[in-house]
C-alpha positions, 0 to 999 in steps of 0.5 A: 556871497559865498568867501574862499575860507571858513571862518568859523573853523578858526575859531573852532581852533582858536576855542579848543587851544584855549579850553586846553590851556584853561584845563592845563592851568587849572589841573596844575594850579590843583597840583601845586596846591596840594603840593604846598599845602603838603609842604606847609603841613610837613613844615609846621609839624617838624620845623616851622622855621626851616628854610630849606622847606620855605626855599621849596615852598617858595619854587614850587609857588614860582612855578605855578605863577610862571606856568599860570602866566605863561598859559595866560599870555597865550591865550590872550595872544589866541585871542588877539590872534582870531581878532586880528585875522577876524578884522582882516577877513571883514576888511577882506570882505568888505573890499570884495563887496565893494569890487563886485559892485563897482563892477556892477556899477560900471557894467549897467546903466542903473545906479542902486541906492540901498536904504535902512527900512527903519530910519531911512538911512542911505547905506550904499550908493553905486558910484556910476550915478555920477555917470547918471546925474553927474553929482558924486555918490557920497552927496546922497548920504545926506542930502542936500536941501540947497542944492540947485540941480534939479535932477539931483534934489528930485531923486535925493527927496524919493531916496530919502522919503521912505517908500512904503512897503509895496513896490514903487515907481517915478518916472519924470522929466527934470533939468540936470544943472551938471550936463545942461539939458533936460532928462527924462529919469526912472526910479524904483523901490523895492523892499528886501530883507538883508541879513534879517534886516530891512531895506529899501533897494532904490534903482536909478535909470537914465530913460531919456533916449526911450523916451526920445525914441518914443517921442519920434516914434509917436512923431512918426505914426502922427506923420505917416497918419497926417500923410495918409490923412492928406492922401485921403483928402486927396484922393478924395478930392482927385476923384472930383478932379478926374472926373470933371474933365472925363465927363466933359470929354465923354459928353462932348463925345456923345455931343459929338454923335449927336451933332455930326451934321453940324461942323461948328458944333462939332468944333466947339465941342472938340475944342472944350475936349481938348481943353478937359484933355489938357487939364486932365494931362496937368493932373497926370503929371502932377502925381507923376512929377511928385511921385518922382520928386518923393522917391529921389528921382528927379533929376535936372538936365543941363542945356542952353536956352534964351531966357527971354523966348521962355518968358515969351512962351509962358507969357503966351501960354498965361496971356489967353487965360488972363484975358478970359479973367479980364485980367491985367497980366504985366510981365517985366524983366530988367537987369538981366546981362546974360539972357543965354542961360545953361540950365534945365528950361523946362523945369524952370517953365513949370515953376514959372507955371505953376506959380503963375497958374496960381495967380490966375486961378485965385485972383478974380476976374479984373484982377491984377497979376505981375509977372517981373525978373530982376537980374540986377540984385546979388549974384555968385562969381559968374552966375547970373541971378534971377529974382523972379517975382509973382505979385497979385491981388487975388484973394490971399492967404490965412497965415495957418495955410503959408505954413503948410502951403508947400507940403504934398497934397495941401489946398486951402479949404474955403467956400472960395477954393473948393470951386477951384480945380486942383491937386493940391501938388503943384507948391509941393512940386515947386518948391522941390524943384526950387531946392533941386536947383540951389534956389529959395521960394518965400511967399507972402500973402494976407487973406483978401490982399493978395499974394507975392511970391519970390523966388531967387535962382542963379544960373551960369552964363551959356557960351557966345556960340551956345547963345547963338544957337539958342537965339536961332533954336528959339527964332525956329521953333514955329514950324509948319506941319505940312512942311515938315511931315508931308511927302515922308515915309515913317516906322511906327514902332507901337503896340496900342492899336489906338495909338498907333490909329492916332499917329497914322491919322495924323500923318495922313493928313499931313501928306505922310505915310507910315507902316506900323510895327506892333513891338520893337522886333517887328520894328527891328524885323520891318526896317532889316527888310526893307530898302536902304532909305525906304523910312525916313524917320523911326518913331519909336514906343519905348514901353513894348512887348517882346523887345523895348523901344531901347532894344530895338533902337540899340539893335537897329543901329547895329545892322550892317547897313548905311542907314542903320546909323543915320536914320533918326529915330524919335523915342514917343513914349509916355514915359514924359520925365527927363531921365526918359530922355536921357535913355532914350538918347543912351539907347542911340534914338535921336530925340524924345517926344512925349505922349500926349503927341502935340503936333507942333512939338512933333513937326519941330523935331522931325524938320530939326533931325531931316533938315540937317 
């Protein structure tokens, strides 16, 4: 530490004015001496008795007192002079260190203990470890054996040890009484030699947040291991799954060859097609369903329907598959005042599916499966609240699956699920879709028991003329195909030579007829020249070269014709999710029909759009 003044020229000084006056005593105490000595002589030789020689003997001796005393005084009061601005200056100094470390102390995260290296004694302590452990630096100088915090007796005992020569480290994790929590401290020693003496540096850290960062980091990269352990699994096990229903569809196509003469064979065979069909479809869109729900994209659509027609319609999708099991299927609703309900019906048939699907899939054949809404229990404001119940006597549950049961990609594995086909997707989609909607989903389960699943909802009551429009939109929905497609004209709008062969197949033998454009241009193109009201409807793909669905529904409505604004055109499209429909109705289309083309579904829509 380097100070303003030099010292040690003031003492220079000081010695030098004292060294002056000590030869200026000592030069006129020998003059004086001499002087008295010459007067006493000369005295004795003449007069002893003379006063006038003694009065002379007697000033000159004053003289020399006073000039000896006088010089003794200042150099006393020299000395005094240096000890005083000495002690200042120490003071001074003293202060200046103790400002530099408070600085320090207040500008780091480390608090510093300097020790004695021979008897261990604390020397210095920064005042910021009371930020550190809360405890005030002057407890450290003696320690205190009695004390209660953990934290403090901890580092107390390593600063007052005496750590060997060599560089040492602790690092540990303590309760700190003062702040009521756990941390995590480090602490390390360092001998020094200071002014030729030995010490033992002790610096204090408060490492808690890196070890919570760590902690989150390792809980992280166990996370993201554990995921693409599940992925792994799943790809593994998705690999089995798609390839079950591809080879049922492809060997029932070489079946199919084979037996072309025989019509009955060839009908079973495309019926096990279409089933494998169907559950290859299930699968598609349940990677897709949770690839949307893990990136934030899911969105609800809100519209009225007649909650007893969509108990209706999953009872006769389940009733079949039931029935195959010899299984009992009981489905009860009680207690609901408002069946005319506004919501996203189609999220809610896929939670009610998939559970349900569940329950059919793990309960064997003579089991029972209960199917029950209860409307009557609690409910918010104007709300109608459904309690939705699954109950069977399947064969349950470990209590270490109920607590992953919801996660992505999990399945239980046992010599009784590994024969059943699934994703290992469809509770992780249910549950998403249950938060979406403000609901909760429990299950209960007990392996060989059976399993009970409930789900609580609330949905807000639709409007008297909403629920008659709902009650009619459901008593219509059986449509005949014939009726509805036969005799019309349409636009196919699609660029998979495939599809498009499908589509016009379909309506052949339906009575109708079609001209296909091979992307959205030609689509706009073909309508532009043709006659007003030469299509009666436009189905249109919305994934196109050239110009998308969405564009050339956008452009077609803005020729300047009469029909460009009333034609109906039908977005038909393997983009299947509810914000493709949203679009697509953005983009001016008039309805949205999701590949796979099931036919009812589109003979529905087409008798809804040209029956008005």
């Amino acid at each position: 530490m380097r100070q303003r003044f030099d010292s040690r020229a003031i003492f220079a000084a000081v010695a030098a004015v004292v060294v002056v006056l000590a030869v200026v005593v000592i030069a006129t105490g020998l003059y004086y001496f001499n002087t008295i000595t010459g007067l006493v002589v000369q005295a004795d030789s003449i007069m002893p008795n003379d006063q006038a020689e003694g009065a002379a003997i007697v000033g000159v001796t004053a003289r020399m007192v006073i000039i000896v005393v006088g010089a003794t005084l200042l150099a006393v009061g020299a000395i005094a002079a240096l000890l005083v601005y000495r002690s200042r200056r120490e003071l001074q100094g003293e202060r200046y260190v103790q400002s530099i470390y408070q600085a320090i102390g207040e500008n780091i995260d480390t608090a510093i203990f300097i020790v004695d290296g021979a008897d261990r004694v604390v020397e210095a302590v920064f005042e910021n470890v009371q930020d550190i452990l809360g405890v005030p630096a002057t407890k450290f100088f003696v320690m205190d054996g009695l004390s209660s915090n953990e934290a403090y007796a901890k580092v107390a005992a390593i600063v007052h040890s005496g750590a060997s020569d060599e560089r040492r480290e602790w690092e540990f994790q303590c309760f700190n009484a003062a702040f009521g929590r756990d941390m995590w401290l480090r602490v390390t020693s360092c001998p020094v030699m200071l002014g030729g003496d030995e010490k033992i540096i002790y610096s204090l850290t408060d490492v808690t947040g890196e070890h919570d960062i760590r902690q989150r980091l390792l809980d992280s990269v166990a996370a993201a291991e554990e995921a693409n352990h599940a992925k792994s699994n799943f790809l593994a096990s998705m690999s089995h799954d798609i390839r079950t229903p591809m080879n049922a569809i492809l060997g029932f196509s070489a079946l199919i060859d084979r037996d072309a003469d025989n019509p009955q064979a060839v009908r079973e065979y495309n019926r096990k097609i279409a089933t494998s069909g169907q559950h290859l479809l299930g699968l598609i869109n349940d990677v897709l369903d949770m690839s949307k729900i893990e990136s934030g994209k899911t969105t609800l659509a809100s519209a009225q329907f007649n909650l007893g027609e969509t108990v209706a319609s999953v009872d006769a999708m389940m009733r079949p598959q039931t029935n195959a099991k010899h299984q009992t299927f009981t489905v009860e609703m009680a207690g609901v005042t408002h069946e005319a309900l506004m919501g996203d019906e189609g999220r809610l048939r896929q939670i009610l599916m998939n559970v349900l699907s569940n329950a059919m899939k793990y309960t064997p054949d003579g089991g029972s499966i209960l199917f029950r809404i209860d409307g009557s229990l609690k409910r918010r404001g104007s709300l109608q609240h459904l309690r939705i119940i699954v109950r069977d006597t399947g064969i349950g549950m470990s209590q270490e699956y109920l607590d992953t049961i919801f996660d992505s990609f999990s399945r239980e594995e046992s010599s009784l699920t590994n024969k059943i086909q699934g994703t290992g997707l469809g509770m992780a989609i249910t549950k998403n879709l249950v938060d979406l909607m403000g609901g909760t989903i429990t299950v209960e389960s007990e392996l060989g028991a059976g399993s009970t699943f409930i789900i609580d909802l609330d949905f807000p009551p639709a409007e008297e003329e909403a629920a008659a429009r709902a009650v009619d939109a459901a008593a219509s929905r059986a449509v005949d195909a014939d009726a509805a497609l036969g005799g019309k004209h349409f636009l196919v709008a699609e660029d998979n030579d495939l599809n498009a062969e499908i589509i016009a197949a379909i309506l052949d033998i339906h009575g109708a007829s079609c001209e296909v454009a091979e992307n959205g241009r030609a689509a706009v193109e073909k309508f532009a020249a043709s006659e007003p009201g030469a299509f009666d409807v436009i189905f249109m793909d919305v994934q196109m070269p050239v110009m998308n669905g969405h564009e050339a529904a956008r452009a077609i409505r803005a020729l300047d014709r009469p029909d460009a604004q009333t034609i109906p055109i039908i977005a038909m499209t393997a983009n299947a999710f509810a914000e493709d429909e949203r679009e697509a109705l953005a983009a001016g289309m008039n309805a949205h029909v999701a590949k796979p083309i099931d036919l009812a579904v589109l003979a529905r829509t087409v008798a809804s759009l040209t029956s008005r």
